[in-house]
C-alpha positions in Angstrom: 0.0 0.0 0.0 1.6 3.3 -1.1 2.2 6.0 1.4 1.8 9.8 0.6 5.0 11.5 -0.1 5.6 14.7 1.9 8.6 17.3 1.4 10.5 18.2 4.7 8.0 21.4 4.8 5.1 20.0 5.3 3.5 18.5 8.5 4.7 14.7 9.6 1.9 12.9 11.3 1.1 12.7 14.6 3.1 9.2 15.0 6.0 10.8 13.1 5.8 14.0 15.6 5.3 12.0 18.7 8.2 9.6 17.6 10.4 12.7 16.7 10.3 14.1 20.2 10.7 10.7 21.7 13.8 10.2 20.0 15.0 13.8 20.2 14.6 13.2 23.9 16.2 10.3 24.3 19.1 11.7 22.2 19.5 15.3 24.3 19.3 13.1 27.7 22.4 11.2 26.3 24.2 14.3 24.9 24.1 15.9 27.8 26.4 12.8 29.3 28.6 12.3 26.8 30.5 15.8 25.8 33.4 14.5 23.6 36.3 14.9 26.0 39.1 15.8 23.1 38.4 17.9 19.8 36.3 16.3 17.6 37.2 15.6 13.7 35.8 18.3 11.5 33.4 17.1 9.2 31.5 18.7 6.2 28.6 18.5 4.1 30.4 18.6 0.9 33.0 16.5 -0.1 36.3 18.4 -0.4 37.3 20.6 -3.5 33.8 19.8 -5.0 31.1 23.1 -4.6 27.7 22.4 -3.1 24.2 22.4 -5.1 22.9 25.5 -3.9 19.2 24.0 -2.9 18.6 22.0 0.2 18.4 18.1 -0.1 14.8 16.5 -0.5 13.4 14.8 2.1 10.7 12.0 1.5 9.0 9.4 3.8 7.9 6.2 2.7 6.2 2.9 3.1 8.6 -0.1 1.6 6.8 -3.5 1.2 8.7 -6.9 2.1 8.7 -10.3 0.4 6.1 -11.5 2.8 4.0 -8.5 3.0 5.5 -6.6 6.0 5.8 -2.7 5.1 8.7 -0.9 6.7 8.6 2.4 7.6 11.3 4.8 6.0 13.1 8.0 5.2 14.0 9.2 1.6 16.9 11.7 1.1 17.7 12.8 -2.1 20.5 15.0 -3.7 19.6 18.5 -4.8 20.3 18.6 -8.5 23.5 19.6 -9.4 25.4 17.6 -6.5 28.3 16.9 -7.0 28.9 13.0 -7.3 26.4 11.4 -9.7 27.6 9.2 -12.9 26.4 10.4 -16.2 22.9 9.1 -15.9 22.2 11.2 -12.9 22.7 8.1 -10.6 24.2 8.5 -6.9 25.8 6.2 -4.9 22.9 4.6 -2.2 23.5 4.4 1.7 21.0 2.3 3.6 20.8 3.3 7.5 18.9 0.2 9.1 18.0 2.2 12.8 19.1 1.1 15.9 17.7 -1.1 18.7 14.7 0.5 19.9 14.6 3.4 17.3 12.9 4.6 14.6 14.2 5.9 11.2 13.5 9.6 12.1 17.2 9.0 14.4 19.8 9.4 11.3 17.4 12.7 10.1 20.8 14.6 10.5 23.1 12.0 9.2 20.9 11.3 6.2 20.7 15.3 5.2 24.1 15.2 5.7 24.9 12.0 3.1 22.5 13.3 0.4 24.2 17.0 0.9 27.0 15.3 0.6 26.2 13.6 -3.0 24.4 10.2 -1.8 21.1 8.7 -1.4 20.4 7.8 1.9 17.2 5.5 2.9 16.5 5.1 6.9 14.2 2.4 7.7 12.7 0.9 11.4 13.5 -2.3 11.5 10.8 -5.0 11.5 8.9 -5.0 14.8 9.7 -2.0 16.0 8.0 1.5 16.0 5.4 1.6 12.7 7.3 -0.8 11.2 5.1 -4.1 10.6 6.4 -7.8 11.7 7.7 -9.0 14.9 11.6 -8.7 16.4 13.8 -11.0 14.5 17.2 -9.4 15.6 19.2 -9.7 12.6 17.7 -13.1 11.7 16.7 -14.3 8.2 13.8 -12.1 8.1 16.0 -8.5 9.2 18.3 -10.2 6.4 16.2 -10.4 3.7 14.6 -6.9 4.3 18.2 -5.3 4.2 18.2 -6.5 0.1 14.4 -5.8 -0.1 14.9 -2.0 0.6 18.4 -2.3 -1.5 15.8 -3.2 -4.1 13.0 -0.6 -3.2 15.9 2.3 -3.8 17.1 1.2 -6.7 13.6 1.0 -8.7 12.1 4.2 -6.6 15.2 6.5 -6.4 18.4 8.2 -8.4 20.8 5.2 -6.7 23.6 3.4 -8.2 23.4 -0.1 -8.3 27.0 -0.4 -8.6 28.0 1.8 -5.3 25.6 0.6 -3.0 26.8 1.1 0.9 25.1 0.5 4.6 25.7 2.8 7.7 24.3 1.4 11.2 24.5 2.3 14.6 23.9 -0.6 17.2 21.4 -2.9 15.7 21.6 -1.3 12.7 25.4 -2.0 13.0 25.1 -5.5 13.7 22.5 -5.6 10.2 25.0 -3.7 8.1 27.4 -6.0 8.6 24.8 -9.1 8.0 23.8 -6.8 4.6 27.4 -7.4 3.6 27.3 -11.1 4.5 24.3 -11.9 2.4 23.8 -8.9 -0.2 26.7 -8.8 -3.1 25.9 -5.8 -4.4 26.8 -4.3 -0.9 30.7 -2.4 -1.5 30.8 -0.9 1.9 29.6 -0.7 5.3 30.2 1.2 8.6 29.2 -0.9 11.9 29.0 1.7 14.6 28.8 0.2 18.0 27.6 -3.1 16.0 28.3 -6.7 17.2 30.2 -9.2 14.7 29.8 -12.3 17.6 25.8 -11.8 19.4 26.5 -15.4 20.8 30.0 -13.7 22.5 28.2 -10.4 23.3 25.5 -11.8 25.0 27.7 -15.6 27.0 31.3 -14.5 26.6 33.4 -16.8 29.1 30.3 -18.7 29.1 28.9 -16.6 31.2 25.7 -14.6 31.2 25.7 -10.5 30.5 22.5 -10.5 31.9 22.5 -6.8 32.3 23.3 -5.7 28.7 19.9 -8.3 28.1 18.4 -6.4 30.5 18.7 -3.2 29.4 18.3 -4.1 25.7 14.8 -5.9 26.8 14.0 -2.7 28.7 14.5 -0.8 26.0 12.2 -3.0 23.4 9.3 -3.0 25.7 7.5 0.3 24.7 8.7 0.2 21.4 8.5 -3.5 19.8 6.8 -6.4 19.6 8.9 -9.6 20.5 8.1 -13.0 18.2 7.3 -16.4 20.0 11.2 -17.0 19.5 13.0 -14.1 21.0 10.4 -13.8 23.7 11.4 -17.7 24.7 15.8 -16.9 23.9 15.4 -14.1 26.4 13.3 -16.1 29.1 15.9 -19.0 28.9 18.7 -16.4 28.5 17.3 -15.0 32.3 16.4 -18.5 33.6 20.1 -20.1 32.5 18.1 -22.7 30.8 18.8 -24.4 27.7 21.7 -22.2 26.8 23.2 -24.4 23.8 20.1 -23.3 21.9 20.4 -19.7 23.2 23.8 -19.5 21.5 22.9 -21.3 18.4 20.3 -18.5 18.4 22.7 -15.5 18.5 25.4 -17.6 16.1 23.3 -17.7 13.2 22.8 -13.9 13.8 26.4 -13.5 13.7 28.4 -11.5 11.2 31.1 -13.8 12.4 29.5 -16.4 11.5 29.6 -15.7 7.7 33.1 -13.7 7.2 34.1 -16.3 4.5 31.1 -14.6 2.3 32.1 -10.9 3.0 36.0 -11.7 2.5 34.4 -13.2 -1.0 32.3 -10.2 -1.8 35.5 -8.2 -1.4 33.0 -5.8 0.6 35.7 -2.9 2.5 33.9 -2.9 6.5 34.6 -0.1 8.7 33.8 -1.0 12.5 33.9 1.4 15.6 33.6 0.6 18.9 34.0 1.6 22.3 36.7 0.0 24.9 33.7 0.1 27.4 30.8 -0.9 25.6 29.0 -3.3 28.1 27.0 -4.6 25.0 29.0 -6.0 22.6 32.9 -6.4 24.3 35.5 -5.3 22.4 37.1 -8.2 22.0 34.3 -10.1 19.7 35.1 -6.9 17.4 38.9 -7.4 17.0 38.5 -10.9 16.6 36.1 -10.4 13.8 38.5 -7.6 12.4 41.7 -10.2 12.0 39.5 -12.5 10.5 38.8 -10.0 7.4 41.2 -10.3 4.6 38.6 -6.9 2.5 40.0 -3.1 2.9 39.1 -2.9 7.0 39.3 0.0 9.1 38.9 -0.3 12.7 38.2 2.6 15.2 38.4 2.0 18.8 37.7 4.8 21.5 36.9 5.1 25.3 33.2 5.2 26.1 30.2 2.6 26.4 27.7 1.4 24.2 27.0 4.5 21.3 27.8 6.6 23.8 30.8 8.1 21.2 28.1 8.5 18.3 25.4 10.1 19.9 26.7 14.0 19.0 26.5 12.8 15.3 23.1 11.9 15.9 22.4 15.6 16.5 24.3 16.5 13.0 27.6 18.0 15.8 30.8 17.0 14.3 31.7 13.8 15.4 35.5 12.3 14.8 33.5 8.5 14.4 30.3 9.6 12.0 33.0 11.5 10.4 35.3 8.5 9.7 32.0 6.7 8.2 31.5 9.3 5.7 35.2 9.1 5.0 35.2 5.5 4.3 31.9 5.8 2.1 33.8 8.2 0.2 36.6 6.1 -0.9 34.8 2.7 -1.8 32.0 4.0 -3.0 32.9 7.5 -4.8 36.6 6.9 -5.5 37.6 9.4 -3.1 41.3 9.8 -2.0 41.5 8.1 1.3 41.3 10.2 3.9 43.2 9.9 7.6 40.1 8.5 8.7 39.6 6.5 5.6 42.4 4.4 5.7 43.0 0.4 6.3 44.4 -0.2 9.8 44.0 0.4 13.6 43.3 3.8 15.4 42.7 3.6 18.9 42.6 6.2 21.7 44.4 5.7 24.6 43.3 6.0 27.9 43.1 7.5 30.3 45.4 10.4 28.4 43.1 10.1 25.2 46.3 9.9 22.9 45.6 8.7 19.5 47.6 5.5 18.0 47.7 4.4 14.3 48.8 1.0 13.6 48.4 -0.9 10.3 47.0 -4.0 12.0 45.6 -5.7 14.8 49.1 -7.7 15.6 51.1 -4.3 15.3 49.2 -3.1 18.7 51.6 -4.7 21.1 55.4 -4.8 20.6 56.4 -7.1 23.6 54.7 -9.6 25.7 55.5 -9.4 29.8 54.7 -12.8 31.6 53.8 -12.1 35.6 53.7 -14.9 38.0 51.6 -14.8 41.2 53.2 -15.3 43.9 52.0 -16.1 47.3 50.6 -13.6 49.6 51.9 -11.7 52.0 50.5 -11.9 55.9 47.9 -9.3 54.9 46.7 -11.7 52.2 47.7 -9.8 49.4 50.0 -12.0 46.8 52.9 -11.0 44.7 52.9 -10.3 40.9 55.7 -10.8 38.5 58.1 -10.8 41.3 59.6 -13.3 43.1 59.5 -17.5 42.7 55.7 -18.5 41.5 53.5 -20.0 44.2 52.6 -23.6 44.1 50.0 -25.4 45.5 46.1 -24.1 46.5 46.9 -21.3 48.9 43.7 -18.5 48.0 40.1 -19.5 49.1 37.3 -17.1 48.9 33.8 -16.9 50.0 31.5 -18.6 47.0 29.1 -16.0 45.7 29.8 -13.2 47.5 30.3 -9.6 46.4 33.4 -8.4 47.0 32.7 -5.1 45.6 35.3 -5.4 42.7 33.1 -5.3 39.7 32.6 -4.7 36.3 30.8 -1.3 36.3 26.6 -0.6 35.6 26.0 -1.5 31.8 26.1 1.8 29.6 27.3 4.5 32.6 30.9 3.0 33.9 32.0 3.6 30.3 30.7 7.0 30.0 31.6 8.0 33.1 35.5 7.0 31.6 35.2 8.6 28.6 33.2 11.9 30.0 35.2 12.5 33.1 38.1 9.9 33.1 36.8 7.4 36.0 36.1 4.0 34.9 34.6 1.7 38.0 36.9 2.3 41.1 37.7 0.3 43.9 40.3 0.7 47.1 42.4 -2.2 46.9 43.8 -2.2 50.3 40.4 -2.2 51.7 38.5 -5.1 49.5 37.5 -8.2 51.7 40.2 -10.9 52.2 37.3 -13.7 52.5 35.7 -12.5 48.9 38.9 -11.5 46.9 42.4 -12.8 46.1 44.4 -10.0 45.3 47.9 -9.9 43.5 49.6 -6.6 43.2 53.0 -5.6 41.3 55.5 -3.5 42.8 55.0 0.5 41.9 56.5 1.0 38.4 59.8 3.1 37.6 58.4 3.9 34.1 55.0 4.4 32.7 53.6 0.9 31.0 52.0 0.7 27.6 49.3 -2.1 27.6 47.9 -2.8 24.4 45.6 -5.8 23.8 44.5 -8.4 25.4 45.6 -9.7 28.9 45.6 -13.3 29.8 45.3 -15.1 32.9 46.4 -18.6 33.4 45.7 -20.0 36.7 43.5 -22.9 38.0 40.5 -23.3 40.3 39.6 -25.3 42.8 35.9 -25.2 44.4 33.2 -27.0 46.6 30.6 -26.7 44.3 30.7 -28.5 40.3 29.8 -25.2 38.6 30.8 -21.4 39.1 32.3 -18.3 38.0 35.6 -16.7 38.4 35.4 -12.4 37.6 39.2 -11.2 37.0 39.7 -7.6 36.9 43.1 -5.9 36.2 43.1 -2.2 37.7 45.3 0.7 37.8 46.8 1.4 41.7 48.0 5.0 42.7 50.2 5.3 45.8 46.8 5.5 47.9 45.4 2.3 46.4 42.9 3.9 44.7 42.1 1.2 41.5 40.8 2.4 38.8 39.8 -0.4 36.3 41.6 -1.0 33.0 40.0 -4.2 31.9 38.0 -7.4 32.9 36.3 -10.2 32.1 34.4 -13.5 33.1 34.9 -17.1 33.0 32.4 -20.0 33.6 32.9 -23.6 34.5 30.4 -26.8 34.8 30.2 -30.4 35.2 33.8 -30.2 37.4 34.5 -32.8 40.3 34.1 -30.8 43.7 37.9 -30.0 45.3 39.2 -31.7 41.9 41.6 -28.7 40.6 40.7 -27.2 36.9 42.6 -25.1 34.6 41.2 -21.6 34.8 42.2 -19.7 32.0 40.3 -16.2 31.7 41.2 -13.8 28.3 40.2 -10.0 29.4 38.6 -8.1 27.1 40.6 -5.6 25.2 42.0 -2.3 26.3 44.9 0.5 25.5 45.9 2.1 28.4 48.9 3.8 30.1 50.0 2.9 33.8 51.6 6.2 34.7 54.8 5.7 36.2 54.7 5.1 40.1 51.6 3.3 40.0 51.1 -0.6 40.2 48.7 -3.6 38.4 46.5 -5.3 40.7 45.1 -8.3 39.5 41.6 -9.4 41.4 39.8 -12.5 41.3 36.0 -12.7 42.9 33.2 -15.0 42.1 30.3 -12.6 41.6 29.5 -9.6 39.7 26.3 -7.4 39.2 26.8 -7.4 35.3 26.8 -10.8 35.0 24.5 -13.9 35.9 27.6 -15.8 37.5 27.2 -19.4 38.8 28.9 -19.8 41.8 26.6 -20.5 44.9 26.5 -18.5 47.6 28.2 -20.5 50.5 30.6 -22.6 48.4 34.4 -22.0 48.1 36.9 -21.8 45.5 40.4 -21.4 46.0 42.8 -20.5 43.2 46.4 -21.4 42.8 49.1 -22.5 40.5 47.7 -25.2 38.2 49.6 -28.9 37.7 50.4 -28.3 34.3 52.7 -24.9 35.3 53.1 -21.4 37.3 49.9 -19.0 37.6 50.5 -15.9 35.4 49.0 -12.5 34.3 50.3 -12.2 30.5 50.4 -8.4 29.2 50.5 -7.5 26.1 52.7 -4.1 26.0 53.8 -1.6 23.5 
């Protein structure tokens, strides 16, 4: 059923209105948190050297039918004539902006005036299920899939777009379904995933453990605005219920960009991904994975903050370094385009906590060294040694099962703000955490200022009372008063073990680049719960940790 066509003069609807000042809203609240802490890129609505049309983009909405009858709701933008950027049959490059988890298309209004300004069509679209949008919630399953090519096919036959330079920018959710667009659609040539997920089974059960908080919010967040199918409505009850978990993850595999990298290595398709060292949604480390499995031009942008909390000025049309980057990227695959600083294949990271910026040509070039710490026993106040003296042997560190020794993980989508705004990631004072509920290794204070760039590993082994639970390790960040502030973590699971029968426990943090200033020392923590995660320990049980049979305990760092 066709929908009237109105220009960005007249009057939206009452459902449009009502849905713009939800969103604008929603966007303002999170604006307000997240002031970029550094100077931002510069961006501009023209591409450089090239004059702007000297009438506004058009600005359309739209109803665009599915295969199976479902009608999406959508935004039109079209070049003014006389942009700059179309072939000799008047034909511009397309962008497709799938929205985000929760949102409607009126949320890239800025970023797609900005693209067709700029020389492209852009077509925003609410995702099935949510908003106006018809269907159920199918979170980037065959369904999401096959609409992502649908509305490829809608702008081609309904607007000025180039088959040949056809390109997807998301943001979340739409993130995840660009990337799934380049899995499944050939005639995709480039893609930004902006806060996306390339791993939902690793998102949502790394270290085969629960994120029950990021499922939280995210089911929060779907409540007023979608409509769950019979499937997700039973993944997310057994998700909550830790209840028939191999078919949770086979769930979020097949909805995994991951899962299908051999197809957009053979589409040649050039992916862009940013993402936040924070982001208590989809971990960083699923992302860099993903990256090194690419063998297509890649770009990949990492920077402190949590979930889309570095994107949200773009949202509002502000320069933004990350929205800027996208454009960049589009720009070169798809127009030609001399690469740009931002445009480029590699690895740009921002350090933290001094917000330096890093280029490296790949993944691997992070880290220049590797720095093995063994931990040592503890001292009389409890507190063990690390990478100084002989490696402890045998089971010497027993905590409390199950209790809360106030060393966490942070609150999904603040503790990364918070460290990207203002500098303080989830805190803790060493000295002070329980000797029942923690084991805590610390380094001497360093003479020079460390470099850590990657991926930490722990290598220990456990030991418990009960056959199942959950170990939380968390590396912070100790001044001379013991004040920790975190620098990474990460959780790791175990079932089906023999009770007081010692286990390997091997626990791979999630990703970080961050400076120990000089002075300061690591402390490595161990607990065995953690209000971000559903963990599995139960309350009364032991563990103990030690040095495993098979060789010492150690911290491995990856350092630059």
């Amino acid at each position: 059923m066709a929908r009237s066509r109105r220009t960005a003069g007249n009057p939206l609807s009452r459902r449009r209105r009502a849905a713009t000042g939800l969103c604008a809203t929603a966007v303002a609240a999170s604006l307000a948190l997240a002031v970029p802490i550094g100077p931002a890129a510069a961006s501009s609505s023209t591409s450089a050297g090239r004059p702007a049309a000297t009438a506004a983009p058009s600005f359309r909405l739209a109803d665009i039918p599915m295969k199976d009858g479902t009608v999406l709701k959508a935004d039109v933008f079209t070049p003014a004539p006389g942009t700059p950027g179309a072939d000799r049959n008047g034909h511009y490059p397309l962008v497709v902006q799938p929205a985000s988890w929760g949102q409607n298309d009126l949320e890239y209004v800025a970023q797609g005036r900005k693209l067709a300004a700029d020389g492209y069509v852009a077509v925003t679209y609410t995702v099935r299920g949510f908003w106006g949008s018809g269907g159920q919630i199918d979170v980037a399953g065959p369904k999401d899939t096959a609409d992502v090519s649908s509305v490829i096919d809608w702008s081609l036959a309904h607007t000025p777009a180039d088959r040949r330079r056809v390109g997807m920018v998301g943001l979340s959710l739409g993130g995840g379904l660009t990337l799934m667009g380049a899995a499944f659609d050939p005639r995709v040539k480039a893609v930004a995933s902006l806060s996306g997920w390339a791993d939902l089974a690793d998102a949502l059960y790394s270290g085969r453990t629960r994120h029950l908080q990021a499922a939280g919010l995210l089911a929060a967040i779907q409540i007023p605005t979608g409509r769950r199918s019979p499937e997700f409505a039973r993944t997310l009850a057994d998700l909550f219920a830790d209840r028939d978990l191999p078919r949770v993850v086979q769930w979020a595999h097949t909805r995994s960009p991951a899962a299908y990298v051999d197809r957009i290595n053979a589409h040649g398709t050039a992916v862009f991904l940013a993402n936040a060292w924070g982001d208590s949604i989809f971990n960083p480390g699923q992302i860099t994975a993903f990256y090194q499995r690419l063998t297509v031009p890649k770009r990949l942008e990492l920077r402190p903050g949590d979930h889309a909390t570095q994107e949200v000025t773009g949202l509002l049309g502000l320069d933004n370094a990350t929205w800027a980057d996208a454009r960049h990227w589009l720009d070169r695959h798809l127009k030609g385009s001399a690469p740009a600083a931002g445009a480029r294949d590699g690895v740009e990271l921002q350090v933290r906590p001094t917000g330096g910026h890093e280029d490296h040509p790949s993944w691997q070039a992070v880290s220049s060294r590797t720095a093995h710490l063994p931990l040592g026993r503890p001292d009389p106040h409890g507190t063990g040694t690390l990478g100084t003296g002989a490696p402890a042997t045998g089971w010497w560190r027993r905590v409390a099962g199950g209790t809360d020794s106030g060393a966490d993980g942070g609150v999904a989508e603040l503790s990364g703000l918070l460290d990207q705004v203002v500098g303080l990631p989830p805190t803790v004072l060493v000295p002070l955490l329980p000797p029942n509920a923690a084991a805590v290794w610390q380094t001497a204070p360093y003479a020079t200022a460390q470099h850590l760039r990657g991926a930490a590993h722990l290598h220990t082994a456990v030991t418990a009372s009960a056959p199942q639970g959950t170990a939380f390790a968390y590396l912070y960040d100790v001044d001379a008063l013991g004040v920790g502030k975190l620098i990474s973590h990460a959780p790791q699971s175990w079932t089906g073990t023999r009770p007081g029968h010692p286990v390997p426990l091997d626990v791979t943090l999630f990703p970080t680049a961050y400076d120990l200033p000089a002075g300061h020392r690591l402390a490595l923590v161990l607990d065995t719960a953690d209000p971000l995660y559903g963990g599995r320990t139960p309350r009364g049980s032991s563990v103990a940790f030690g040095s495993p049979a098979d060789g010492p305990a150690e911290l491995t760092l990856p350092l630059r």
